[in-house]
MARMARDREN-295921 format. One record per residue: residue number from 1; residue in three letters; chain; x, y, z of N, C-alpha, C, O in turn. Coordinates in steps of 0.1 Angstrom, whole numbers, plus 5000, padded with zeros to 4 digits. Example, Ala and Ser with C-alpha at 12.3 -4.5 7.8 and 13.67 -1.06 7.14 Angstrom:
BEGIN
+-------+-------+------+------+------+------+------+------+------+------+------+------+------+------+------+
: tordo : gumar : paba :  n.x :  n.y :  n.z : ca.x : ca.y : ca.z :  c.x :  c.y :  c.z :  o.x :  o.y :  o.z :
+-------+-------+------+------+------+------+------+------+------+------+------+------+------+------+------+
:     1 :   ALA :    A : 5132 : 4943 : 5078 : 5123 : 4955 : 5078 : 5132 : 4967 : 5078 : 5142 : 4967 : 5085 :
:     2 :   SER :    A : 5128 : 4978 : 5071 : 5137 : 4989 : 5071 : 5129 : 5000 : 5079 : 5134 : 5011 : 5080 :
+-------+-------+------+------+------+------+------+------+------+------+------+------+------+------+------+
end
This chain:
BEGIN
+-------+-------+------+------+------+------+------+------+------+------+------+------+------+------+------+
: tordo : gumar : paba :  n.x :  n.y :  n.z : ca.x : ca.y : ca.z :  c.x :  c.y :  c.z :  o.x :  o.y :  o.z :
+-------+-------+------+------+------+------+------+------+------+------+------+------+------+------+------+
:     1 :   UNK :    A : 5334 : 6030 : 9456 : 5345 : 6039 : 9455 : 5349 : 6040 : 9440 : 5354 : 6049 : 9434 :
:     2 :   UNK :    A : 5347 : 6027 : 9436 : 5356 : 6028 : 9418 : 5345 : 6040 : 9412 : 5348 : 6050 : 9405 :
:     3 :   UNK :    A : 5330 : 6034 : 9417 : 5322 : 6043 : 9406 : 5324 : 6056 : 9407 : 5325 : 6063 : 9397 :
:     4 :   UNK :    A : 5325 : 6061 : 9418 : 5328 : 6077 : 9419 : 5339 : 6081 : 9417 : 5341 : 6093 : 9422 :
:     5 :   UNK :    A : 5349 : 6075 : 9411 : 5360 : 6076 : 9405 : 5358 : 6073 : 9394 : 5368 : 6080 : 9389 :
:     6 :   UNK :    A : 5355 : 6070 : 9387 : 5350 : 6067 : 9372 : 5341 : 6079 : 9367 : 5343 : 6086 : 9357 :
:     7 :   UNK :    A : 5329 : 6078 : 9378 : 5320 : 6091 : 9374 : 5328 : 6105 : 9374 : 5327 : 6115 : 9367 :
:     8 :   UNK :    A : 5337 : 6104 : 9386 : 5346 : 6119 : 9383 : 5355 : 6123 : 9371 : 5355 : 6134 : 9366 :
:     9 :   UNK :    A : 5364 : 6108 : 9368 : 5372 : 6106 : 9355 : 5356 : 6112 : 9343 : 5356 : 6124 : 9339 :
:    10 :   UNK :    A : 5350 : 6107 : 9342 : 5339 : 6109 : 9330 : 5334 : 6125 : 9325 : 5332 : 6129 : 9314 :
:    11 :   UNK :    A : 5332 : 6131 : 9343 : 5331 : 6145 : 9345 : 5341 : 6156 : 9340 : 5339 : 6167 : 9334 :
:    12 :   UNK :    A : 5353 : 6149 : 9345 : 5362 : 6161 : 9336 : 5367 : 6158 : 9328 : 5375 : 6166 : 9324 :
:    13 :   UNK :    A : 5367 : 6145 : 9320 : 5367 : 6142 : 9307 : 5357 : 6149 : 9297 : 5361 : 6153 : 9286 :
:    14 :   UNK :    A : 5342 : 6150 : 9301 : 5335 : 6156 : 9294 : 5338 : 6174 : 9295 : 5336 : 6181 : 9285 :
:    15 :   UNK :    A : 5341 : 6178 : 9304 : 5339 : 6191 : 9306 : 5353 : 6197 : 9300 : 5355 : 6209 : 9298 :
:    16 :   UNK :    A : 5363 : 6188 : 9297 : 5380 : 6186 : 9290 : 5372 : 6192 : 9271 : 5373 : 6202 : 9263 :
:    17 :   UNK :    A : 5366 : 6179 : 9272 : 5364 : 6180 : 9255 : 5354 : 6187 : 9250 : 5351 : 6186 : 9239 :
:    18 :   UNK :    A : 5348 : 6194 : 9259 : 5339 : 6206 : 9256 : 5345 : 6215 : 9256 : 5342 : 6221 : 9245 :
:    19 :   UNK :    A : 5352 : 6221 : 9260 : 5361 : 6232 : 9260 : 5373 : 6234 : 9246 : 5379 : 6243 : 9241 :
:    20 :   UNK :    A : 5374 : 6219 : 9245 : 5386 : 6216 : 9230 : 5382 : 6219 : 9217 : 5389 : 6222 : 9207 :
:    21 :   UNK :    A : 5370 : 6218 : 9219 : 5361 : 6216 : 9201 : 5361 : 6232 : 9197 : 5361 : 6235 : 9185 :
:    22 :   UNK :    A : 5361 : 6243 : 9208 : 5362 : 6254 : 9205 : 5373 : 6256 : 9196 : 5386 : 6254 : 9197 :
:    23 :   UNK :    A : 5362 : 6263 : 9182 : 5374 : 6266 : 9170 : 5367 : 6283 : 9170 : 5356 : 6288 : 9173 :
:    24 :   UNK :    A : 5379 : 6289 : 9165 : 5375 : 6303 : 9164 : 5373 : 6304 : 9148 : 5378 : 6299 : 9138 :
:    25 :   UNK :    A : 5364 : 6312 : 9149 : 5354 : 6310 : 9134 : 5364 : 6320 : 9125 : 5357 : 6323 : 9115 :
:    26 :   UNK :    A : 5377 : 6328 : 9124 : 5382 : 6332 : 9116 : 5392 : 6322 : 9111 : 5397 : 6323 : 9100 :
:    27 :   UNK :    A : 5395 : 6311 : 9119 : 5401 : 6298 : 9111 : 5396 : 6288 : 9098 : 5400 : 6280 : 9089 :
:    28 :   UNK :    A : 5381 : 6294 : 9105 : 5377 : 6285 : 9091 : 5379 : 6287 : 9077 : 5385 : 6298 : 9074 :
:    29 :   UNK :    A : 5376 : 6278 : 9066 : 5382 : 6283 : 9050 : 5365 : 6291 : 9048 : 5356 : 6290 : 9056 :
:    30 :   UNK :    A : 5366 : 6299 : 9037 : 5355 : 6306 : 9033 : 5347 : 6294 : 9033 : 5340 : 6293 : 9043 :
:    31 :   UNK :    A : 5345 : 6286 : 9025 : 5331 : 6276 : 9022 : 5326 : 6276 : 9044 : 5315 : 6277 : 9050 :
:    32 :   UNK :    A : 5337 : 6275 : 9047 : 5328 : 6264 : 9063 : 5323 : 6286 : 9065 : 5312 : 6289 : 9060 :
:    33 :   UNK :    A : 5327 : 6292 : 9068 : 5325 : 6300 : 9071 : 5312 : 6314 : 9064 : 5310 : 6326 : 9067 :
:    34 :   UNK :    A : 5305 : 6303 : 9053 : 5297 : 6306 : 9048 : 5285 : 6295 : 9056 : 5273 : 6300 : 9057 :
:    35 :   UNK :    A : 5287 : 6285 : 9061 : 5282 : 6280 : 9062 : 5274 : 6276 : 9077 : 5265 : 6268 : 9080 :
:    36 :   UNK :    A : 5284 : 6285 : 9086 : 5286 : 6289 : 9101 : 5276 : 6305 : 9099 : 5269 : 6311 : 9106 :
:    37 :   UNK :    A : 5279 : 6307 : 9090 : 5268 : 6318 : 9090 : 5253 : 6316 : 9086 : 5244 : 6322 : 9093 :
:    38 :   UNK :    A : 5249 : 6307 : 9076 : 5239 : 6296 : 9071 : 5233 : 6297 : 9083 : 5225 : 6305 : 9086 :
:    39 :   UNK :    A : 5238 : 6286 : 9092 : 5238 : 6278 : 9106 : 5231 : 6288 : 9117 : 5220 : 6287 : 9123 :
:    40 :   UNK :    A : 5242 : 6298 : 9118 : 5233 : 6310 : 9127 : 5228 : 6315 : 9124 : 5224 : 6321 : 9134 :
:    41 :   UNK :    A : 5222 : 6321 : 9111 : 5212 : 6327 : 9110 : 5195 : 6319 : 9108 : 5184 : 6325 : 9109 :
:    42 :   UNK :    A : 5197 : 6306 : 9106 : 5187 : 6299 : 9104 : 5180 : 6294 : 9117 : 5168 : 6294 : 9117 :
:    43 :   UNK :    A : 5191 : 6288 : 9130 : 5186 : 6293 : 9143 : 5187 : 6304 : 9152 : 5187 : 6306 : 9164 :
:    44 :   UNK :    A : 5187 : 6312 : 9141 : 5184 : 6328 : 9149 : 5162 : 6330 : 9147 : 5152 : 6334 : 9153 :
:    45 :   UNK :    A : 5168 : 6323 : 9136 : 5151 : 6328 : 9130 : 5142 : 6317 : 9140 : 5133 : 6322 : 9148 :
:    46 :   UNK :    A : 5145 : 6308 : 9140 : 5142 : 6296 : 9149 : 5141 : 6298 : 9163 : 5133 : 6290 : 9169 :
:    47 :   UNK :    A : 5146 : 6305 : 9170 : 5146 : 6308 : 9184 : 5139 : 6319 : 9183 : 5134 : 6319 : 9195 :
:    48 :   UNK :    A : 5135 : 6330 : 9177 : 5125 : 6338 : 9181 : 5108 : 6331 : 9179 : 5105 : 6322 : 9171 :
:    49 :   UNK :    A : 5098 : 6341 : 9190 : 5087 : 6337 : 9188 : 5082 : 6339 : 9168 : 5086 : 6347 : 9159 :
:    50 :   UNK :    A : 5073 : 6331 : 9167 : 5070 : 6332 : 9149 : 5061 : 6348 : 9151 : 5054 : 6353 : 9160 :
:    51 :   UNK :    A : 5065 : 6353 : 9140 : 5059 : 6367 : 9143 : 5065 : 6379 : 9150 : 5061 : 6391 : 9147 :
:    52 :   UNK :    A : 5075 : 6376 : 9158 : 5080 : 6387 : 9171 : 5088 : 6399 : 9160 : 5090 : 6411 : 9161 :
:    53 :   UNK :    A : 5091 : 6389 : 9150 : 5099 : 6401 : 9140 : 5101 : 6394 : 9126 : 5101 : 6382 : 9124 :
:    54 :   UNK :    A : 5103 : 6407 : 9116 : 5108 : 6403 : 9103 : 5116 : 6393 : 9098 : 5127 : 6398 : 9094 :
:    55 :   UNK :    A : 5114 : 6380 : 9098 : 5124 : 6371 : 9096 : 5129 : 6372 : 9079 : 5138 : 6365 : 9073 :
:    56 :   UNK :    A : 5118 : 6387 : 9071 : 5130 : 6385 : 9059 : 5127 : 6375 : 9047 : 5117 : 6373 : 9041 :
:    57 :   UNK :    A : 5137 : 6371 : 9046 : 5139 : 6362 : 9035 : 5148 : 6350 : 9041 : 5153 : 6343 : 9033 :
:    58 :   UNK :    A : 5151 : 6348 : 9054 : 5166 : 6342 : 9055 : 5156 : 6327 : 9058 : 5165 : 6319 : 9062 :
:    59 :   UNK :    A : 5144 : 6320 : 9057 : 5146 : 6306 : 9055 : 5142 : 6302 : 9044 : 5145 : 6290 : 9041 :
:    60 :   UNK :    A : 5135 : 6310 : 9032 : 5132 : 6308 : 9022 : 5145 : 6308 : 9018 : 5141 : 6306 : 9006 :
:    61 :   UNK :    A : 5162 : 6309 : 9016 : 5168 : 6312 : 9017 : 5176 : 6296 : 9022 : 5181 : 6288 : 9015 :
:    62 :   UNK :    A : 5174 : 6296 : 9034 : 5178 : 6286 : 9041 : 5174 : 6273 : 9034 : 5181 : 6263 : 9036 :
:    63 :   UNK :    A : 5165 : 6273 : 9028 : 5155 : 6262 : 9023 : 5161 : 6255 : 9009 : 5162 : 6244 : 9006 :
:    64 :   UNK :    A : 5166 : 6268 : 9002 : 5171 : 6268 : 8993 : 5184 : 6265 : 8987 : 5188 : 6264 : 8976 :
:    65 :   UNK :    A : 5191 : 6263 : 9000 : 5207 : 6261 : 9003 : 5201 : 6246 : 9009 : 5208 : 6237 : 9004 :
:    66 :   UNK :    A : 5194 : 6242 : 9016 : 5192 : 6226 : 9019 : 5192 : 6220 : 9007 : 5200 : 6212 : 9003 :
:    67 :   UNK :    A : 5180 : 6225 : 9001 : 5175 : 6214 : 8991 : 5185 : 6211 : 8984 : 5183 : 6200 : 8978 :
:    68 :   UNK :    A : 5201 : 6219 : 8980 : 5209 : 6220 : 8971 : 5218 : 6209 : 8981 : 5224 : 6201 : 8974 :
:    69 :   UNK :    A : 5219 : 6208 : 8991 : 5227 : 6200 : 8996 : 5239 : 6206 : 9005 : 5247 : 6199 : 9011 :
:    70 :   UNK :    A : 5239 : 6220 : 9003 : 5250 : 6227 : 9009 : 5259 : 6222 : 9016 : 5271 : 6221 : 9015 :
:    71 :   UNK :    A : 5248 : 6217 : 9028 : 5255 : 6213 : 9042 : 5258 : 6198 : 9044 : 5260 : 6192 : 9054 :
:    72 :   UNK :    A : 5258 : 6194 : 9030 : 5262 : 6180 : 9030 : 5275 : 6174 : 9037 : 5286 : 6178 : 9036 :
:    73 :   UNK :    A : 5272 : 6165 : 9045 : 5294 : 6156 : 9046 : 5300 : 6161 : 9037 : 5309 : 6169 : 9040 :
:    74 :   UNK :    A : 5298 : 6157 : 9025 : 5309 : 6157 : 9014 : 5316 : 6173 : 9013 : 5327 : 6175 : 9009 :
:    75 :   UNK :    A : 5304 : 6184 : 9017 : 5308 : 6197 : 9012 : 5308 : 6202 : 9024 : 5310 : 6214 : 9024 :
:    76 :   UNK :    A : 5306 : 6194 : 9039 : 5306 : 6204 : 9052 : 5308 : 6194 : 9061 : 5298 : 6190 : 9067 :
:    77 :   UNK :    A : 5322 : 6186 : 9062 : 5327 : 6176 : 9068 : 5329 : 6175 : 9082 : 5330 : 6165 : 9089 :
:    78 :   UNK :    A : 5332 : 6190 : 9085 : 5334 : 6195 : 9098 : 5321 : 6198 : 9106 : 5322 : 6205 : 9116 :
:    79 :   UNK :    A : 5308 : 6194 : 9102 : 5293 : 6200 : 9103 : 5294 : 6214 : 9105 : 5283 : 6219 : 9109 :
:    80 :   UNK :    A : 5301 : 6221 : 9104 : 5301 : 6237 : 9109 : 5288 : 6242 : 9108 : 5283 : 6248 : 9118 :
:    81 :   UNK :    A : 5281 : 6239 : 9095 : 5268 : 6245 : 9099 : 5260 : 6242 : 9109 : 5255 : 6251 : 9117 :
:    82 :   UNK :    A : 5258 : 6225 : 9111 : 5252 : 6222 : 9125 : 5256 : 6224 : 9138 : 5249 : 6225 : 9148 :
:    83 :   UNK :    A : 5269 : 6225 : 9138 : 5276 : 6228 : 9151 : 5272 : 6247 : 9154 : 5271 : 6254 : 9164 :
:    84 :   UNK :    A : 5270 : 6251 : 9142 : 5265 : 6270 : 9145 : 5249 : 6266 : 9149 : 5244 : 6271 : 9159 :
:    85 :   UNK :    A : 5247 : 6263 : 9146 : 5231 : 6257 : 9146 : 5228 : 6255 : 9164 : 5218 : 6260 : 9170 :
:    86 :   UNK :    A : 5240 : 6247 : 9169 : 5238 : 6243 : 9187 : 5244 : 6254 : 9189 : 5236 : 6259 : 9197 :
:    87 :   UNK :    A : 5252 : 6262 : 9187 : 5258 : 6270 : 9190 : 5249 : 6281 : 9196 : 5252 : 6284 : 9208 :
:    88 :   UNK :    A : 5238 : 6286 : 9191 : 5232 : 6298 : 9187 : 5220 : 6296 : 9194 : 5216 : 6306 : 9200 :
:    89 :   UNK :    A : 5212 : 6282 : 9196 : 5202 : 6275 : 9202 : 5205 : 6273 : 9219 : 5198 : 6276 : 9228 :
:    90 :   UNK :    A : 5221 : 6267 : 9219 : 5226 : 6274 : 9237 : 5224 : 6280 : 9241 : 5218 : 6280 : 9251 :
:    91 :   UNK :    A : 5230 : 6292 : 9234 : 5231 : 6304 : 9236 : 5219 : 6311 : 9239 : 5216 : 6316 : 9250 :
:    92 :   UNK :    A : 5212 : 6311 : 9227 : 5195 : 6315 : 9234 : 5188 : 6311 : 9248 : 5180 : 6317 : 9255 :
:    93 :   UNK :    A : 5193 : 6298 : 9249 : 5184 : 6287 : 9261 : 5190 : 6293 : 9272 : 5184 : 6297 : 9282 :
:    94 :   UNK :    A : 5203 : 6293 : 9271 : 5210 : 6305 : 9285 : 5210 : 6312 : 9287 : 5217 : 6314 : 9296 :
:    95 :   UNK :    A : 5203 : 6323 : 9283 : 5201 : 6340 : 9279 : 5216 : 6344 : 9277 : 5221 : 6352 : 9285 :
:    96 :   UNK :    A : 5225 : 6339 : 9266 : 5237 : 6347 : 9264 : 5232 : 6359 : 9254 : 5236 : 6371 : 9254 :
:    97 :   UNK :    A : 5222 : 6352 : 9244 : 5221 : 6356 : 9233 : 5206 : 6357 : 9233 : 5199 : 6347 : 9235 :
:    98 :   UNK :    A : 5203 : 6368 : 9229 : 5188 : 6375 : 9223 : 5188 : 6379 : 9213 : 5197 : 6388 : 9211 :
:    99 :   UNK :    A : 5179 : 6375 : 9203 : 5181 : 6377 : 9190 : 5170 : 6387 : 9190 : 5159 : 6387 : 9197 :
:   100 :   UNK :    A : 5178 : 6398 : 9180 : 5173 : 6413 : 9176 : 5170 : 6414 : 9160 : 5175 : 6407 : 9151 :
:   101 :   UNK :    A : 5159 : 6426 : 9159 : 5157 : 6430 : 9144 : 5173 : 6436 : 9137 : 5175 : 6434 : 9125 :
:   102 :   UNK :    A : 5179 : 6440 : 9142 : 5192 : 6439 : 9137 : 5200 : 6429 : 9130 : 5206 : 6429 : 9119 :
:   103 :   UNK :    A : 5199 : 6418 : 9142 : 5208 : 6408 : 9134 : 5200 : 6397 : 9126 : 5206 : 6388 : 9123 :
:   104 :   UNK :    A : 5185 : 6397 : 9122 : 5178 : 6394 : 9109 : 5185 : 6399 : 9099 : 5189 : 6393 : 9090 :
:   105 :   UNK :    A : 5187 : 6413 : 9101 : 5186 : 6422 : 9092 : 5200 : 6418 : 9084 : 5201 : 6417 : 9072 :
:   106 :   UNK :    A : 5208 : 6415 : 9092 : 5221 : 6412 : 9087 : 5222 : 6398 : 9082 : 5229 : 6395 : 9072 :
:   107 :   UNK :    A : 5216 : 6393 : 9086 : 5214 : 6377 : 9084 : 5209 : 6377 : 9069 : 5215 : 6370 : 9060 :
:   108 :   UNK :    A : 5200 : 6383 : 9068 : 5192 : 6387 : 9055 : 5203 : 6391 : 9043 : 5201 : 6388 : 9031 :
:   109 :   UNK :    A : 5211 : 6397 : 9046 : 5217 : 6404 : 9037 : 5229 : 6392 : 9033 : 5231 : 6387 : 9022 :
:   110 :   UNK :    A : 5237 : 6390 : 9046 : 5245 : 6381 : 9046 : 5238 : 6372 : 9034 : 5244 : 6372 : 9023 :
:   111 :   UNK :    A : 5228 : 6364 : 9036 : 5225 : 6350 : 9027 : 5222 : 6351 : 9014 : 5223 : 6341 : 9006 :
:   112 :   UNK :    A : 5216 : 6362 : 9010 : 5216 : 6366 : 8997 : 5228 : 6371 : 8993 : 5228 : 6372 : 8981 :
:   113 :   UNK :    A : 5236 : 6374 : 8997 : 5251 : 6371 : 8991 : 5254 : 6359 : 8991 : 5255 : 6354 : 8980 :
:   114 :   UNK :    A : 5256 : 6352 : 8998 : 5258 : 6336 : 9000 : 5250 : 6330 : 8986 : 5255 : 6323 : 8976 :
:   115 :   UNK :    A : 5237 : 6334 : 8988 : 5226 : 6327 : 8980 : 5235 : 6329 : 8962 : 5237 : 6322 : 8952 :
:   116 :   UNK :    A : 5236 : 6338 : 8964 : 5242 : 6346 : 8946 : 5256 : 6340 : 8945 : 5258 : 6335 : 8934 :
:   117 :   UNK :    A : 5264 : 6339 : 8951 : 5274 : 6338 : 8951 : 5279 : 6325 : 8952 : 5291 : 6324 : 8952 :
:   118 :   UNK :    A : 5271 : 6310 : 8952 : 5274 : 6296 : 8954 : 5263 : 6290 : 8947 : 5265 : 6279 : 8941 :
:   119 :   UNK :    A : 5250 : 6296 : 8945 : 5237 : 6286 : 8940 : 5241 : 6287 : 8923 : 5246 : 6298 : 8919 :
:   120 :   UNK :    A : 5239 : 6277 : 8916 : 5238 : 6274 : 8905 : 5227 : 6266 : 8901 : 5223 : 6255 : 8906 :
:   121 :   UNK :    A : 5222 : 6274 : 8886 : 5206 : 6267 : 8884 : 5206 : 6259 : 8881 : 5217 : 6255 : 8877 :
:   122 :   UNK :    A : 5191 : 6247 : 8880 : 5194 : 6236 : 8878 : 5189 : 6240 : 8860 : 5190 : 6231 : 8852 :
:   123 :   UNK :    A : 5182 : 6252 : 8857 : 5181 : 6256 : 8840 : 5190 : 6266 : 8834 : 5195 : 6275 : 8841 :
:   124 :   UNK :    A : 5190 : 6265 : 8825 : 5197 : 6279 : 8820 : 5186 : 6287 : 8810 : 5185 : 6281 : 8799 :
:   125 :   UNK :    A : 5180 : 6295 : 8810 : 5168 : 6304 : 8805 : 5176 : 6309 : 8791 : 5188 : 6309 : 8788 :
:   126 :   UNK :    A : 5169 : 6310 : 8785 : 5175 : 6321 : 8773 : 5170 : 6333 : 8774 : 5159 : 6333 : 8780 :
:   127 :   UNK :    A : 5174 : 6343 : 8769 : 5173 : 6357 : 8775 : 5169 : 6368 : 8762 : 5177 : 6371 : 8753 :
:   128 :   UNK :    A : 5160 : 6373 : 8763 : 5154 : 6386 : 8755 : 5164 : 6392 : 8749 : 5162 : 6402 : 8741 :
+-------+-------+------+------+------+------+------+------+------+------+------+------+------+------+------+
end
């Protein structure tokens, strides 16, 4: 009797704090919310078959914001990008969400603003 009392306590304890972690993504500060975008569009690319569609530019892109550390603790403490990351990969696995040539398209555009707007070189060129 205790265990199935324990296991029930555990049940809606888990199903309690799944429901809590829900943050609405207009709360976030611009950095997390650059980075919830990062997040979903990098497993957007990831959950389609390879080939099914134009993936763009958005992991060469994605690759490019890792190597820099973007999504570091120090600079993404809240994991927002990884948490968009499960977010987007559920969603696929449940059929909420089917990813379309549309929202590459946006994804694409989205991160090259991101890209321009946060990357700093590691040279500075001199210029003609």
């Amino acid at each position: 009797m205790k265990l199935i009392t324990l296991f029930s306590f555990f049940v809606i304890s888990a199903a309690t704090s799944a429901t809590s972690e829900s943050i609405d993504v207009s709360n976030l500060s611009d950095y997390e919310k650059k980075m919830h975008r990062w997040g979903w569009c990098v497993s957007a690319v990831l959950a389609i078959p390879f080939g099914s569609l134009d993936q763009k530019d958005i992991m060469g892109i994605g690759n490019i914001m890792d190597d820099r550390n973007y999504n570091s603790s120090e600079l993404d403490p809240n994991r927002v990008y990884r948490k968009a990351r499960t977010d987007v990969e559920a969603q696929v696995l449940i059929g909420e969400l089917k990813i379309v040539q549309d929202d590459l398209d946006k994804c694409n555009q989205d991160l090259i603003a991101i890209l321009k707007n946060e990357y700093v070189p590691y040279f500075s060129y001199m210029k003609n």
